[in-house]
GUTORTOR-751299 format. One line per 5 residues: number of its first residue (from 1); for each residue x, z, y of N, C-alpha, C. Coordinates in Angstrom, 2 decimals. Example, Ala and Ser with C-alpha at 12.3 -4.5 7.8 and 13.67 -1.06 7.14 Angstrom:
<pts>
1> 13.19,7.80,-5.69,12.30,7.80,-4.50,13.20,7.80,-3.30; 12.85,7.08,-2.25,13.67,7.14,-1.06,12.90,7.87,0.03 .
</pts>
This chain:
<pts>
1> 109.12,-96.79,77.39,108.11,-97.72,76.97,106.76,-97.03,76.79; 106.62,-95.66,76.17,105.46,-95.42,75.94,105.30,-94.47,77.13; 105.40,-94.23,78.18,105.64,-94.09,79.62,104.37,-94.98,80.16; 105.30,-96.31,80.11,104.15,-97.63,80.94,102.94,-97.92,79.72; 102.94,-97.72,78.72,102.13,-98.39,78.07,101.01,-96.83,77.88 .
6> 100.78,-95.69,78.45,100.14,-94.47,78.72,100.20,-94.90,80.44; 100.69,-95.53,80.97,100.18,-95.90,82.61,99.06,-97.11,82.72; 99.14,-97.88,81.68,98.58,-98.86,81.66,97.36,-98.49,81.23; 97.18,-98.34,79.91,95.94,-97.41,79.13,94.98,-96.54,80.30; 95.44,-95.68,81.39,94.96,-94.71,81.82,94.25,-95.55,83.30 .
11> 95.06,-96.67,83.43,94.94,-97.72,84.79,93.33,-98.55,84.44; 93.17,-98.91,83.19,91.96,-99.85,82.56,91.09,-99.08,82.50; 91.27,-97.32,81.88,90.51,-96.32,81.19,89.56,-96.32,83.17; 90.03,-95.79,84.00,89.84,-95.57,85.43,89.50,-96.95,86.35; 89.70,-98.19,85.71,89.18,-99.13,86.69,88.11,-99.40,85.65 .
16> 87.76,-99.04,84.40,86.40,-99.51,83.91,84.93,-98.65,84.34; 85.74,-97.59,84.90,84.38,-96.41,85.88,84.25,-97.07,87.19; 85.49,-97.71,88.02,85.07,-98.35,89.27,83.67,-99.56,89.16; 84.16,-100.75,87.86,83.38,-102.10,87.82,82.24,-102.10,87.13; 82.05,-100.95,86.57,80.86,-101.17,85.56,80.37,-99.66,85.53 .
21> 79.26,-99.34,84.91,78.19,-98.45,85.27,77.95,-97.95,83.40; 78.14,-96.99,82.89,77.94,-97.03,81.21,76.79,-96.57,80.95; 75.67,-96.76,80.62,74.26,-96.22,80.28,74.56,-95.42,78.17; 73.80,-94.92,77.89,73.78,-94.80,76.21,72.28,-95.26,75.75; 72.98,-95.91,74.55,71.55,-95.92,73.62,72.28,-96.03,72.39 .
26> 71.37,-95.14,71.47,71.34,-94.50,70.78,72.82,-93.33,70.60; 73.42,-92.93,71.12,74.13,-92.15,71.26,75.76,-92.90,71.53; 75.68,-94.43,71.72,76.92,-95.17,72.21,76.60,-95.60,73.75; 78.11,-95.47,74.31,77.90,-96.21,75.64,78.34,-97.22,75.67; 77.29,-98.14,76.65,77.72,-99.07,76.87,78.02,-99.55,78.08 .
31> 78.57,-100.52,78.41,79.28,-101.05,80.02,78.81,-102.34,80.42; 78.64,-102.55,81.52,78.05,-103.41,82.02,78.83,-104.49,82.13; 78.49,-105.73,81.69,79.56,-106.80,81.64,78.93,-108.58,82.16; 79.52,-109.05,82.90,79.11,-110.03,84.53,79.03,-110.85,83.80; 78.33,-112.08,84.20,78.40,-113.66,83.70,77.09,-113.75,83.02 .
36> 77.07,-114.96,82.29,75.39,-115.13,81.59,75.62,-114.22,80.94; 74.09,-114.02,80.08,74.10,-113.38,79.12,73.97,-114.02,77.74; 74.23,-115.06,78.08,75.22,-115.87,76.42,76.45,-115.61,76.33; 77.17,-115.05,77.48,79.23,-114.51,77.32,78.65,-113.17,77.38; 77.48,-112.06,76.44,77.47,-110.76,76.59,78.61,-110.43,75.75 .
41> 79.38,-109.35,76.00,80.92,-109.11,75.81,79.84,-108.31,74.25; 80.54,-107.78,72.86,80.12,-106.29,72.12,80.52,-104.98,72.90; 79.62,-104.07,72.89,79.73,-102.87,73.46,78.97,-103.01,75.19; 78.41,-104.22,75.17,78.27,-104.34,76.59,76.61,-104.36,77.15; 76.40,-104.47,78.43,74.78,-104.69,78.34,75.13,-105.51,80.01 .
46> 73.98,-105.98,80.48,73.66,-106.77,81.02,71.90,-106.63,82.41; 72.19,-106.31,83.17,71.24,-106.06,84.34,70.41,-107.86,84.61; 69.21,-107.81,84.44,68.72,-108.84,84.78,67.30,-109.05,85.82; 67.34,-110.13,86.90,66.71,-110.10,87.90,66.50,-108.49,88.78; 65.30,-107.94,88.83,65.06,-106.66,89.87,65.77,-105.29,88.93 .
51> 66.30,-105.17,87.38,66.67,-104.30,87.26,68.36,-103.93,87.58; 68.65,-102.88,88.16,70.03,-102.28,88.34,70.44,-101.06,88.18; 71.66,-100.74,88.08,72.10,-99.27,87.60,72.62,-98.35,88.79; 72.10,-96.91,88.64,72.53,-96.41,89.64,73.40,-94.83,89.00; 74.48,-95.10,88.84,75.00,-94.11,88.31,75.08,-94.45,86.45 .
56> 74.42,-93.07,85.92,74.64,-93.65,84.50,72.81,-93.94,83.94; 71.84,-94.15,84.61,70.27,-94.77,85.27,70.73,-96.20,85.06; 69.45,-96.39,84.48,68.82,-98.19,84.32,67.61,-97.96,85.39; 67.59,-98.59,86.35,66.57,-98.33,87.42,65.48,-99.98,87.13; 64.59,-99.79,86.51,63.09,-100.63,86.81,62.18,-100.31,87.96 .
61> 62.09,-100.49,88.48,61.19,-99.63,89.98,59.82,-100.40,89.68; 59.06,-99.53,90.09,57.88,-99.75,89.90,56.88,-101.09,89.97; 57.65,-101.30,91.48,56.78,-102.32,91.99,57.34,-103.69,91.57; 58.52,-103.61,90.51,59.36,-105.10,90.22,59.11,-104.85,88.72; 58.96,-103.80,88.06,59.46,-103.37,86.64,58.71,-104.85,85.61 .
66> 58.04,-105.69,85.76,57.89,-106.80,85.06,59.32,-108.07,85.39; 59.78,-107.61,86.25,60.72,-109.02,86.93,62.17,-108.34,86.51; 62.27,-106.91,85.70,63.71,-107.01,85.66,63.45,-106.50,83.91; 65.23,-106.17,83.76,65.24,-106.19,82.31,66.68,-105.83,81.88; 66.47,-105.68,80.47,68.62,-104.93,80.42,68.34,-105.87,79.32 .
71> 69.63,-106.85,79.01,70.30,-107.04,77.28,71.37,-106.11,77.34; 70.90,-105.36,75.78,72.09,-105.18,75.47,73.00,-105.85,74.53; 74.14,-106.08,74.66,74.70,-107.15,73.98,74.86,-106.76,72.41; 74.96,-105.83,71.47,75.00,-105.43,70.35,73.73,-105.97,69.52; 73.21,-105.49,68.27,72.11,-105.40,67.93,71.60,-104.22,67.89 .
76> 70.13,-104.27,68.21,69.25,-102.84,67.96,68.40,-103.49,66.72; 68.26,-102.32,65.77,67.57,-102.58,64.86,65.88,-102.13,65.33; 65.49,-102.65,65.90,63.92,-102.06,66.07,62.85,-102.05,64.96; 63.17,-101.74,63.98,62.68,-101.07,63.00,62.99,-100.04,62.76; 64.02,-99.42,63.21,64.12,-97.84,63.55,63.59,-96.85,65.36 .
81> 64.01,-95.55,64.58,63.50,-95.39,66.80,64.55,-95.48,67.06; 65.00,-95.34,68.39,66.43,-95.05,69.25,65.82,-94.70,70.32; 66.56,-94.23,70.94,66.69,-93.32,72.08,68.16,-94.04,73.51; 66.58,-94.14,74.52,68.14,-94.79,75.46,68.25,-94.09,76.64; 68.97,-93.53,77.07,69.23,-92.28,77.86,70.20,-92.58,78.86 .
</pts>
């Protein structure tokens, strides 16, 4: 039993690097998670219009950087700094 249930664990752990892309801010990662961004999952963030991820990069490109945008689905307190990396 704890055989399949360490096959299973390690099967989700390895298909969540295939579907989603993890960026950090403030020193948590987070994963990219599909659908509106009223179903934003906790722990998750969200690529909108021209912005996308390339690796563990939030890419705004220059010539779109007004037309795209990230939610992240948690709260940020922006009354503190953070750091998104």
């Amino acid at each position: 039993m704890s055989k399949l249930l360490i096959t299973i664990l390690l099967s989700v752990a390895v298909s969540a690097n295939f579907f989603g892309q993890a960026i950090t801010v403030n020193g948590v990662s987070l994963f990219e998670s599909g659908g509106a961004p009223s179903n934003c999952s906790p722990g998750g963030y969200k690529t909108i219009n021209a912005a996308s991820t390339n690796g563990a990069c939030l890419d705004l490109a220059s010539a779109a950087f007004n037309a795209g945008a990230v939610w992240v689905c948690d709260g940020i307190d922006l009354n503190q700094t953070f750091k998104v990396s």
